[in-house]
C-alpha positions as MATLAB code, in Angstrom:
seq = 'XXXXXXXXXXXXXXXXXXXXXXXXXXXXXXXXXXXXXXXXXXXXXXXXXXXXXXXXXXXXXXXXXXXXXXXXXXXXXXXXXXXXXXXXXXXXXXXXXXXXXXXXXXXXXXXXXXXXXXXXXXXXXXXXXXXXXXXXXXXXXXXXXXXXXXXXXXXXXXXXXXXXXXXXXXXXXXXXXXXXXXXXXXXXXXXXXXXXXXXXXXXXXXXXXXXXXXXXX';
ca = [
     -22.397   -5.969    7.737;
     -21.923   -2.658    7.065;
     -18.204   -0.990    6.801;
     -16.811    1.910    8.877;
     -17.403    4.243    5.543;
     -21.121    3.633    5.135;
     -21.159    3.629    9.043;
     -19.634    7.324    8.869;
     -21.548    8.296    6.557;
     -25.225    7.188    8.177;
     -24.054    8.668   11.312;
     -23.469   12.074    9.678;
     -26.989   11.594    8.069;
     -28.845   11.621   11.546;
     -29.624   13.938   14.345;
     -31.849   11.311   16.334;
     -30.637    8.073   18.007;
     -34.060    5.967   19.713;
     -32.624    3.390   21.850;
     -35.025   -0.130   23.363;
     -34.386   -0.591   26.910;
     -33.906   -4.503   27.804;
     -31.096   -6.024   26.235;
     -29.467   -2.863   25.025;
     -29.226   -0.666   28.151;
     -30.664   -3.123   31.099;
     -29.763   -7.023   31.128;
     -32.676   -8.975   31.987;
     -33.826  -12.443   31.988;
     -37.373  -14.276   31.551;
     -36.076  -16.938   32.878;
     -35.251  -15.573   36.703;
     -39.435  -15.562   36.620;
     -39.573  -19.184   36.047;
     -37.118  -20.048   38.369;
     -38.294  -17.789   41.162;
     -41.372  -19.692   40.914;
     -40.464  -22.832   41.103;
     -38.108  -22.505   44.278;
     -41.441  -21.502   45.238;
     -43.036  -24.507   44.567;
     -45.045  -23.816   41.542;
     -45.064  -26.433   39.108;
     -45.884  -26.332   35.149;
     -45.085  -22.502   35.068;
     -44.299  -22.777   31.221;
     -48.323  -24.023   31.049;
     -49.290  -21.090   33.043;
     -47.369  -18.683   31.431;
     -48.508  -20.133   27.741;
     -51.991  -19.943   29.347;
     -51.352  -16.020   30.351;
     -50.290  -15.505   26.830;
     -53.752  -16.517   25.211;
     -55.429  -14.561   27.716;
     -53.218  -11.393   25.974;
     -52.455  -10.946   30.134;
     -49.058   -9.635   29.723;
     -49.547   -7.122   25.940;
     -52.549   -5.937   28.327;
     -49.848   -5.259   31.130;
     -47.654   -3.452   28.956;
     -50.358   -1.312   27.309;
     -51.543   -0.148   31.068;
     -54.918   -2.105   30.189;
     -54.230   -3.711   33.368;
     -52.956   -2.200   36.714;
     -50.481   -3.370   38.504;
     -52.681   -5.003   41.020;
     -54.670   -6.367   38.216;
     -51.872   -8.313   36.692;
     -50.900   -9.691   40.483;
     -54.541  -10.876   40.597;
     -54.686  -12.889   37.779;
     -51.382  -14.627   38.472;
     -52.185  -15.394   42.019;
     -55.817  -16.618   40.219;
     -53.794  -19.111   37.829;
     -51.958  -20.283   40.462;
     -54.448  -20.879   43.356;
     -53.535  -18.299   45.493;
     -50.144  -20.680   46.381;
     -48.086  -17.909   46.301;
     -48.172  -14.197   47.755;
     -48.891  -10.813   46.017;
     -45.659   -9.763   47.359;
     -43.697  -12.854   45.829;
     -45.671  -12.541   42.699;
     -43.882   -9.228   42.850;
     -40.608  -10.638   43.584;
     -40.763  -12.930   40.774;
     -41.761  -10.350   37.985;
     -39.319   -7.921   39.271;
     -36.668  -10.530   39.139;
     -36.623  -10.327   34.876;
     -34.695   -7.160   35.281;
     -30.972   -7.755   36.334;
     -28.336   -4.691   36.129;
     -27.942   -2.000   33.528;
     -24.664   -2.105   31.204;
     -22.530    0.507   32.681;
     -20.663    1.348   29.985;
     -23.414    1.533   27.640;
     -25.382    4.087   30.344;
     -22.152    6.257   30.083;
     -21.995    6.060   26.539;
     -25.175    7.686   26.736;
     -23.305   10.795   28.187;
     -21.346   11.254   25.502;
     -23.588   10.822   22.744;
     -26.213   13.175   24.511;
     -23.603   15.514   23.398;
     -23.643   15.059   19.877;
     -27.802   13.793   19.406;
     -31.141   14.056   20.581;
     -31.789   10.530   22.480;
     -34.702    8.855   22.482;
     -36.462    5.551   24.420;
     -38.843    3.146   23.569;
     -39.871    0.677   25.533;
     -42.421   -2.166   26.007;
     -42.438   -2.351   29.749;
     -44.841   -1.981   32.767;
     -45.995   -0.266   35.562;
     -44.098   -2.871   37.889;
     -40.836   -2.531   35.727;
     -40.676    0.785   35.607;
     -40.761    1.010   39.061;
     -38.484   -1.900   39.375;
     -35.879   -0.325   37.129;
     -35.656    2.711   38.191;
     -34.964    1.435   41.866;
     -31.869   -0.682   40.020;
     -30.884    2.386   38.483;
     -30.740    4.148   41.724;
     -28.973    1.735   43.293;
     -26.575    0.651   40.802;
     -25.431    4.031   39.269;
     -27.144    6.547   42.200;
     -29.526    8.207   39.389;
     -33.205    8.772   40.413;
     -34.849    8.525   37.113;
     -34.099    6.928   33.414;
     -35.668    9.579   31.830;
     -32.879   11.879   32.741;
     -30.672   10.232   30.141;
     -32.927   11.209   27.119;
     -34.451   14.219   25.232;
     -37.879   12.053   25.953;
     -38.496    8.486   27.121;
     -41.824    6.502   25.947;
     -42.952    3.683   27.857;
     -45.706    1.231   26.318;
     -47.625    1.330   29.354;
     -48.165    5.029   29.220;
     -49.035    5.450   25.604;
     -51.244    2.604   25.828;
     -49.179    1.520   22.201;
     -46.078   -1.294   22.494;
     -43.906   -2.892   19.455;
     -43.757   -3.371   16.904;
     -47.196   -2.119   16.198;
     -45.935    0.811   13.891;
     -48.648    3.129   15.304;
     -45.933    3.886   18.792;
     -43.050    4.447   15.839;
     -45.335    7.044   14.606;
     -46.474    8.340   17.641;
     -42.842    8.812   19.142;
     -42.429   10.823   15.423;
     -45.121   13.112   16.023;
     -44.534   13.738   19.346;
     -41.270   14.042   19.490;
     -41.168   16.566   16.785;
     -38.359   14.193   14.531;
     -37.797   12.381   11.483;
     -37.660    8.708   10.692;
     -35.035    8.984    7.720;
     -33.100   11.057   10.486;
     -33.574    8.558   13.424;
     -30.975    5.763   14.180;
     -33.206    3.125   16.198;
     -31.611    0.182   18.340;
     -33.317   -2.793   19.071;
     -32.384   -6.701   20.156;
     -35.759   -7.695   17.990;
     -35.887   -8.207   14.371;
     -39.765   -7.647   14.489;
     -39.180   -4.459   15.844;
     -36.925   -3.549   13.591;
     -38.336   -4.523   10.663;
     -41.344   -2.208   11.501;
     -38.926    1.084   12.004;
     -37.487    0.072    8.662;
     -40.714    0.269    6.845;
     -41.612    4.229    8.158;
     -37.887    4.748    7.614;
     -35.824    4.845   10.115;
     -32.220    4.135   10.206;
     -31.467    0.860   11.974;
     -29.328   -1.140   14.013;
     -29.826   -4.693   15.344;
     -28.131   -5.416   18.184;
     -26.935   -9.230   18.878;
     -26.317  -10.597   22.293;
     -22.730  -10.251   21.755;
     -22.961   -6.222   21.058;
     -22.983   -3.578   23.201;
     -23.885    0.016   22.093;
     -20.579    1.732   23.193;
     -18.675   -1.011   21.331;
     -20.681    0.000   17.672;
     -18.420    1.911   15.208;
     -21.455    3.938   14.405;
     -21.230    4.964   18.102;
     -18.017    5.766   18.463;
     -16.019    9.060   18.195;
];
């Protein structure tokens, strides 16, 4: 754990903060999915899902290999047509919970001091999905509005922690890794923004950005 000196000190070493998405700005939960599901009477979901997984279904998803109508397709086709497009819907949408309002106006005040950044893996469905919440939660049209540049996985047709989006988002965005402070909730994703160097921070259930001394004014 690093102390509030070497904490002051990295964050007067950076110009750049890169932020992930679920679990540091938006609250979600696979599990909703699951239990959506099976109120709808689908039984052995964690078989279908494992199933999904071998058939790369969802890393296809988030790399917009598949549409969105696609994806719907082949879950309705593992499951028999039982349940509806529009459920199917329903139940993927139902991941994504609420965004941390204090951590989405902590963004405010940081904007003020650094260049923010997103990086996502997400989907054509979620983005939708969470921009809608955002809307309706905090009356903001887009998430993109809260950063220099946001990249989505589904877009650049790249996700994490393939280091080939890190470098991407580099290029792109015109900034350096050694300059970059890049939040995550996964350790594989960090580990991969360690080795191009970036600064990083992992952030544990029980952290929230605005809370982080290396955040804070």
């Amino acid at each position: 754990m690093q102390n509030f000196a070497s904490y002051f000190i990295m964050m007067n070493s950076i110009d750049n903060i890169l932020f992930d998405l679920g679990k540091v700005l938006l609250n979600f939960n696979n599990d909703n999915a699951k239990n959506y599901f099976k109120r709808l009477g689908v039984e052995n979901y964690e078989v279908h899902v494992i199933e999904l997984h071998a058939q790369n279904v969802f890393n296809k998803l988030e790399k917009g290999e598949l549409s969105a109508e696609q994806f719907i397709k082949e879950i309705s086709k593992k499951l028999n047509g039982l349940v509806s497009d529009t459920e199917i819907q329903n139940a993927w949408n139902s991941i994504l919970m609420d965004y941390r309002t204090e951590s989405m106006k902590h963004l405010e005040k940081l904007k003020k001091r650094y260049s923010l950044y997103l990086l996502s893996n997400t989907n054509i469905l979620h983005h939708e999905q969470f921009n809608s919440l955002l809307f309706n939660q905090l009356q903001v049209t887009s998430l993109d509005s809260y950063f220099t540049k946001a990249y989505y996985s589904h877009q650049t047709g790249m996700r994490k922690p393939d280091k080939k989006i890190y470098e991407f988002v580099l290029n792109d965005a015109g900034i350096k890794a050694e300059r970059t402070l890049f939040i995550d909730d996964l350790p594989e994703n960090i580990a991969t923004a360690q080795m191009l160097g970036f600064q990083t921070h992992l952030l544990l259930p029980e952290e929230r950005i605005e809370n982080l001394k290396s955040l804070s004014f």
